[in-house]
C-alpha positions as CSV (number, residue, x, y, z in Angstrom):
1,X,-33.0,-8.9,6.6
2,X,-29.5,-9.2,7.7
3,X,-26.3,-8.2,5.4
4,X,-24.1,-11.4,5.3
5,X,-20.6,-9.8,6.6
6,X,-19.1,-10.6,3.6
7,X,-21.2,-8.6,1.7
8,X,-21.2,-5.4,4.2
9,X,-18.5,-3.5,2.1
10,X,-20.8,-3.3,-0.3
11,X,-23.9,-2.4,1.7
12,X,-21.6,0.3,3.3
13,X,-21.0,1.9,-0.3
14,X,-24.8,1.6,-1.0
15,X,-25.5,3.7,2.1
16,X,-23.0,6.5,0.9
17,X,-23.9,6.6,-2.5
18,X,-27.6,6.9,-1.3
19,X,-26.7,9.4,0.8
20,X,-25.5,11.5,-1.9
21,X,-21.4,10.2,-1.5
22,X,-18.6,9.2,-3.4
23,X,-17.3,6.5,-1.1
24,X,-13.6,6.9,-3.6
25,X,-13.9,10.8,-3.0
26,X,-16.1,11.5,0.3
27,X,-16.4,15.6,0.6
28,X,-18.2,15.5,3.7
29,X,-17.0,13.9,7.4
30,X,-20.3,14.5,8.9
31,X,-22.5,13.2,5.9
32,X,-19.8,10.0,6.2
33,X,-20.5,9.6,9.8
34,X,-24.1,9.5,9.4
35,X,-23.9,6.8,6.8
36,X,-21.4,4.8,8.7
37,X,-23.9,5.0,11.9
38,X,-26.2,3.9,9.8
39,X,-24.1,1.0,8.7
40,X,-23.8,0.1,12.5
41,X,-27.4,0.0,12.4
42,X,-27.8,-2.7,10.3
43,X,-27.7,-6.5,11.4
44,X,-24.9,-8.8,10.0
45,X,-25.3,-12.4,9.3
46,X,-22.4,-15.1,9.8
47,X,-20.7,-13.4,13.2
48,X,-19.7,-15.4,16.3
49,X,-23.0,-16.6,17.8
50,X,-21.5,-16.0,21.4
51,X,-23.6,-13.3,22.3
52,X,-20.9,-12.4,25.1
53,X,-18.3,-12.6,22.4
54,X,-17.2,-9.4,20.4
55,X,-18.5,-10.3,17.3
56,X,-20.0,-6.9,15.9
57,X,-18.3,-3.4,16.9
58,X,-17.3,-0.6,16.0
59,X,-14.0,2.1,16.9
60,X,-13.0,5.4,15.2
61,X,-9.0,6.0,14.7
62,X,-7.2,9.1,13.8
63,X,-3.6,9.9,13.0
64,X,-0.7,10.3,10.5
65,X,0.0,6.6,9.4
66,X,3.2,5.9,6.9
67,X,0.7,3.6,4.8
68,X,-1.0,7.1,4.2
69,X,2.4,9.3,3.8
70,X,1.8,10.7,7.2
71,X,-1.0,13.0,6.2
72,X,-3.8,12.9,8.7
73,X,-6.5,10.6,8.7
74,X,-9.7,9.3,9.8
75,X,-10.8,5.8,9.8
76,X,-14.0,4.7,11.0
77,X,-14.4,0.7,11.4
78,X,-16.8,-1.8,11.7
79,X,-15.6,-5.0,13.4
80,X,-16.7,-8.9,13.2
81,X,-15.5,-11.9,14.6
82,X,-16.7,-14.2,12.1
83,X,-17.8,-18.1,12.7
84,X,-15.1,-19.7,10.4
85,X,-15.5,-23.2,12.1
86,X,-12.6,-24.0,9.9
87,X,-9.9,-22.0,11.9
88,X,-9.0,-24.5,14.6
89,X,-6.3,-24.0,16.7
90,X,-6.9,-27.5,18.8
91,X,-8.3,-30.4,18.4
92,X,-11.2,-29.4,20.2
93,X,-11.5,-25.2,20.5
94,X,-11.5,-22.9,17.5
95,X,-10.6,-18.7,17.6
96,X,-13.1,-16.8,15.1
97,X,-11.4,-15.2,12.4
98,X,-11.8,-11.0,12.9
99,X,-12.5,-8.9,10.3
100,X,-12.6,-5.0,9.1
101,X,-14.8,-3.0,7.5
102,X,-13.1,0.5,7.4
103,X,-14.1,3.9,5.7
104,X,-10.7,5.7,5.7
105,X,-10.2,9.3,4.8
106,X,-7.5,11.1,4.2
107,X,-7.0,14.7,4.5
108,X,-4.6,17.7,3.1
109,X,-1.8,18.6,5.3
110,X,-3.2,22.1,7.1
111,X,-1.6,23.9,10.0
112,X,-5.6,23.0,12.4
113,X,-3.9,19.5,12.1
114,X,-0.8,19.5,13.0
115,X,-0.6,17.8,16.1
116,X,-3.5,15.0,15.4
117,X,-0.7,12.3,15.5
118,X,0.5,13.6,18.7
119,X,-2.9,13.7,21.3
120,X,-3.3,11.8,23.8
121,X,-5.2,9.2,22.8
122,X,-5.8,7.9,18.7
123,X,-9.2,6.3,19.2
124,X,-12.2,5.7,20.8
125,X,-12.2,2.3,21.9
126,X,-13.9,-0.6,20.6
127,X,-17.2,-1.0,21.6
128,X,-19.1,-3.9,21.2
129,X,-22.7,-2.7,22.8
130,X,-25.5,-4.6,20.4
131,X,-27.3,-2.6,17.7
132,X,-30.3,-1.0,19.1
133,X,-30.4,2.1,21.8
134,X,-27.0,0.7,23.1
135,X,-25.4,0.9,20.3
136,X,-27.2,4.3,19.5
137,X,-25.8,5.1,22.8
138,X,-22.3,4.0,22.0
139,X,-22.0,6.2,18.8
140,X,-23.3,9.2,20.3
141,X,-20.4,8.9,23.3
142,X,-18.1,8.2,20.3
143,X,-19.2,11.5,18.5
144,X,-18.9,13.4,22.1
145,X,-15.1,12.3,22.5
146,X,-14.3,13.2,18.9
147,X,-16.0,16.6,19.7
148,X,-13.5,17.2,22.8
149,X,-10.6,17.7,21.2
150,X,-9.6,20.8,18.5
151,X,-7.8,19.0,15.7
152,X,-10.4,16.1,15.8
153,X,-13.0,19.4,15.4
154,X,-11.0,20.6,12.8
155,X,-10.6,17.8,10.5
156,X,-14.5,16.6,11.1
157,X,-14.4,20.3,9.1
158,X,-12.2,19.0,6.6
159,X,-12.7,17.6,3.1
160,X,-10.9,14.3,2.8
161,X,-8.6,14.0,-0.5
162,X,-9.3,10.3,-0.6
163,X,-11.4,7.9,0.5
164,X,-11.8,3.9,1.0
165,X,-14.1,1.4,1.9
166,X,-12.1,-1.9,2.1
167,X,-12.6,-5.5,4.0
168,X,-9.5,-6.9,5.6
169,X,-9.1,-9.5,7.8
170,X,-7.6,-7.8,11.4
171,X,-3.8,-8.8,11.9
C-alpha cells in the first residue's frame, strides 16, 4: 500500500525508530542511510501522474550551511512533485507544487572535515529513476560517489550532534 506524501515524514521516522534510531539524535550515518534507502523504496501516493515528470526522487547534499552555524552537514532528501490541481499558473496549464522530505544531520566541527564546504561538487544529483532495480541502482551510484571523496568518508564515520526529519515545500 502506498504512503500518501503527506504522510511520508512520518513513515520515514517509523523506518528509523524500527531500525533502532532516534530520528532527533541519529548516532549512526550508515544505519540512517539504510533506512532512508529504504524510505526510497517505498511507493508514494498523490505525486504528479506524468510518469516522464520528476515526481519522486531523491539527492544527497553536504556542506557548511549558515541555517546550521556552518558546521558540516549531511542532508539526505526525498523529492515529490505533488498533483495540487489547485496551483494554476494559466487559465489552462498548472506547475505541481514540489516538495521535501529531508533527514539532515549535523555534525561536530573536527579537523577530517574541514574542507567539506569547499569540494568540488555538494551533491549527487537528483535522480528520478522509478523505485525498483533502477532506483536500487541509483542509490548504489549515489553511495559510490559519496565513497570517492575523504571528508564525505570521514563524516559517513561521524556521529551527527543533531538530527531532523522535516517536510517543506522546495523554494
Amino acid at each position: 500500500m502506498a504512503i500518501a506524501w503527506r504522510d511520508s515524514p512520518e513513515a520515514l521516522v517509523e523506518i528509523l525508530r524500527r531500525r533502532g534510531l532516534d530520528p532527533d539524535r541519529v548516532d549512526n550515518v550508515e544505519a540512517a542511510w539504510a533506512a532512508f534507502g529504504e524510505f526510497l523504496r517505498e511507493p508514494i501516493d498523490g505525486l504528479e501522474p506524468d510518469p516522464d515528470s520528476d515526481a519522486d526522487g531523491f539527492i544527497v547534499q553536504w556542506g557548511r550551511y549558515g541555517w546550521h552555524d556552518r558546521l558540516p552537514s549531511l542532508s539526505f532528501t526525498r523529492q515529490y512533485a505533488v498533483n495540487m490541481r489547485a496551483t494554476w499558473t494559466e487559465p489552462d496549464w498548472y506547475q505541481p507544487e514540489h516538495w521535501h522530505v529531508n533527514l539532515t544531520l549535523v555534525f561536530p566541527d573536527a579537523p577530517a572535515l574541514a574542507d567539506l564546504g569547499q569540494l568540488n561538487v555538494q551533491d549527487t544529483g537528483f535522480d528520478f529513476s522509478p523505485p525498483g532495480a533502477e532506483r536500487d541502482h541509483a542509490i548504489r551510484e549515489a553511495e559510490w560517489e559519496m565513497n570517492h571523496y575523504p571528508t564525505l568518508r570521514a563524516l559517513w564515520k561521524s556521529v551527527p550532534s543533531s538530527s531532523a526529519v522535516t517536510l517543506d515545500q522546495a523554494g
